[in-house]
Structure formats: structure tokens, C-alpha cells
C-alpha positions as YAML, in Angstrom:
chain: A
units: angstrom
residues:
- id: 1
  name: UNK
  ca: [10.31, 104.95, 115.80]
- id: 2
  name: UNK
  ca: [8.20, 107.82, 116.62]
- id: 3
  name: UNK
  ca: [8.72, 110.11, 119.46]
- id: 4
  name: UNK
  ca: [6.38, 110.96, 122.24]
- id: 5
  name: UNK
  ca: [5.53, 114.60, 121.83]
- id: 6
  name: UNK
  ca: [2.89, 114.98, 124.70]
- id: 7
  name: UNK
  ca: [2.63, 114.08, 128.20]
- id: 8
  name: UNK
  ca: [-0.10, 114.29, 130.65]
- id: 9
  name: UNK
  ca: [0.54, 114.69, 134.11]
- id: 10
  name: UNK
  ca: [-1.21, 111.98, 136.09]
- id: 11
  name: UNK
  ca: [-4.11, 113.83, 138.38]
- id: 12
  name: UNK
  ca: [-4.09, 116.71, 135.93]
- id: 13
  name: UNK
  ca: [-0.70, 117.94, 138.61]
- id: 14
  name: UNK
  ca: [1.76, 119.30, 136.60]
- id: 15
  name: UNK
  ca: [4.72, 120.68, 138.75]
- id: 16
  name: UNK
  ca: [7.51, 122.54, 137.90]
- id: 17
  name: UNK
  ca: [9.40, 120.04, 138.22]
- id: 18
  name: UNK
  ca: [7.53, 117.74, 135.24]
- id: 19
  name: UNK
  ca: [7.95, 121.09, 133.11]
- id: 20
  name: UNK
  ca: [11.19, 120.80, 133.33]
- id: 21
  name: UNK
  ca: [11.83, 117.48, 131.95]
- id: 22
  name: UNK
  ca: [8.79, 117.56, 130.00]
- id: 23
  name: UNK
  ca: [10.75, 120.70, 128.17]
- id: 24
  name: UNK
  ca: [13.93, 118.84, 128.05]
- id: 25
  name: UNK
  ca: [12.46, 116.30, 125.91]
- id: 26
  name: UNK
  ca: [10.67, 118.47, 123.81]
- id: 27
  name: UNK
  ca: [7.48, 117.36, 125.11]
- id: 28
  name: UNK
  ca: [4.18, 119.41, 125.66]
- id: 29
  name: UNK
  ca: [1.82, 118.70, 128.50]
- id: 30
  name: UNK
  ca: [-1.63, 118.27, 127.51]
- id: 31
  name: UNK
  ca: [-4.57, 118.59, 129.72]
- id: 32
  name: UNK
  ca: [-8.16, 116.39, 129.05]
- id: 33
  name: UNK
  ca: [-11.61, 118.45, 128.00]
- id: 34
  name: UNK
  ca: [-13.57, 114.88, 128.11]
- id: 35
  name: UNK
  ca: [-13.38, 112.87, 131.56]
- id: 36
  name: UNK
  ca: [-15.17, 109.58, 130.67]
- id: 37
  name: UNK
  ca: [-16.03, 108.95, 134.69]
- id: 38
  name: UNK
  ca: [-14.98, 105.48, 134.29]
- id: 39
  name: UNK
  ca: [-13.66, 104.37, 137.28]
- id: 40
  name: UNK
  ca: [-17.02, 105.64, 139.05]
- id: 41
  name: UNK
  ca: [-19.67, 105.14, 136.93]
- id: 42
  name: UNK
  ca: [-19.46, 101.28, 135.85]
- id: 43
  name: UNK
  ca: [-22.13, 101.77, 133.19]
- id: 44
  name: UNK
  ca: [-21.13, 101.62, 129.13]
- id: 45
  name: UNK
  ca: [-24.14, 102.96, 127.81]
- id: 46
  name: UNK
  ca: [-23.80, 105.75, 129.87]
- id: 47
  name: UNK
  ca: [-20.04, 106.18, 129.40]
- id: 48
  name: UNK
  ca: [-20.97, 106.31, 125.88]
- id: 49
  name: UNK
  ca: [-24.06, 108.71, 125.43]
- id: 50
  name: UNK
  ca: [-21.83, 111.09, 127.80]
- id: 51
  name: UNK
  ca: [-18.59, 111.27, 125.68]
- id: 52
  name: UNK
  ca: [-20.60, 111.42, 122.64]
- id: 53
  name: UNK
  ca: [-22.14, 114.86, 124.11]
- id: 54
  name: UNK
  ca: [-18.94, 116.96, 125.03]
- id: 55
  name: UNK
  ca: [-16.14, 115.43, 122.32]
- id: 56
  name: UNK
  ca: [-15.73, 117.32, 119.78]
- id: 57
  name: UNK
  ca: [-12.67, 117.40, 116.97]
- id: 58
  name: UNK
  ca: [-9.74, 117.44, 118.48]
- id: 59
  name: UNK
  ca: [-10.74, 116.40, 122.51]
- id: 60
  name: UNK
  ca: [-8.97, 114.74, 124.38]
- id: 61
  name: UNK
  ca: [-10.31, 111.87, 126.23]
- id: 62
  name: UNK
  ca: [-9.17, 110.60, 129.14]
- id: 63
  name: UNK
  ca: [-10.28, 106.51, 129.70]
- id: 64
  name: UNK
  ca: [-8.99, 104.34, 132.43]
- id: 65
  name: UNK
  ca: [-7.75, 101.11, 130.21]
- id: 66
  name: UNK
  ca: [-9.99, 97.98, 130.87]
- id: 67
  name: UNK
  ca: [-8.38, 94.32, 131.88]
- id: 68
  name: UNK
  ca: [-9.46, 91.30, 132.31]
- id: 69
  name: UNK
  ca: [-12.01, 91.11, 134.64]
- id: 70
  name: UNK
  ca: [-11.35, 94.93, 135.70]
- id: 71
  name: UNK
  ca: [-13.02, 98.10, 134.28]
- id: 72
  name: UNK
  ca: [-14.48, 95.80, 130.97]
- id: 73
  name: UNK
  ca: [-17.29, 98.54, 130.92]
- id: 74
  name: UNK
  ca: [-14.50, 100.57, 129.74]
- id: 75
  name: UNK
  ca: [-13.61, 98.69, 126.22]
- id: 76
  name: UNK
  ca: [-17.49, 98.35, 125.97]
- id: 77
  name: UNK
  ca: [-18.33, 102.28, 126.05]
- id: 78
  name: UNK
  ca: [-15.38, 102.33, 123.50]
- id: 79
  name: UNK
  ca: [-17.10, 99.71, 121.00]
- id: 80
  name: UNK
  ca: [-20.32, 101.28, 121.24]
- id: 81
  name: UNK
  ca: [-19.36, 105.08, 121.27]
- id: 82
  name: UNK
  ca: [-16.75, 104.46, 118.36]
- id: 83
  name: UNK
  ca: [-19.77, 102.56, 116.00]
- id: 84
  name: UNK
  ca: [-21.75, 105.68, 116.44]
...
């Protein structure tokens, strides 16, 4: 089983507290350069067109995880921005 080597502090907060124990565990925190707007803007195409514009290798992209009947825009920015 592979470990988890990053953590991301929810709200982009990272306290000294979370260093610590992200430390302990040999973790790094990470911070996102691609905010997908997701939870405001309820619009794929747009979700898509905009990630598409500031990703580049190595981004990371931060995407609020669709459920039934919740925040399916989400999974279908991913399907069109990831056949691009």
C-alpha cells in the first residue's frame, strides 16, 4: 500500500499545528495553482474552457467531487476537459 505523501490543508489554512503532524508523517503540504470555481459557477463548459487556460504540467487542481444529484456539473467539466 502506498503512502500519502501530500496533504492540503482544507481552505488553503495551514497552521502550525497541521505542520507539525503533517512533518511527523513525512508529509508535504501542497497548495492549488488551478481553482475550478465549482461550487459557484454550476456551468461545465465553462468549468472546462477555464481549467484548460491556467493548467499547465504539473498544476494542481482543486475540484469539489460530484454526487448524485449534487455538483454533477463537476464530473461533466471533467469528461469534457479530460477529452480535450
Amino acid at each position: 500500500q502506498e503512502r500519502l505523501r501530500w496533504f492540503r490543508a482544507p481552505w488553503g489554512r495551514y497552521t502550525a499545528g497541521m505542520e507539525r503532524v503533517v512533518s511527523d508523517r513525512g508529509m508535504r503540504n501542497v497548495m492549488t495553482d488551478a481553482f475550478a470555481c465549482c461550487p459557484r459557477i454550476p456551468d461545465p463548459q465553462f468549468i472546462a474552457q477555464f481549467l484548460l487556460k491556467v493548467i499547465q504540467d504539473g498544476s494542481i487542481i482543486v475540484l469539489h467531487m460530484p454526487e448524485a444529484g449534487f455538483r454533477a456539473w463537476t464530473l461533466e467539466a471533467l469528461r469534457s476537459w479530460w477529452s480535450k
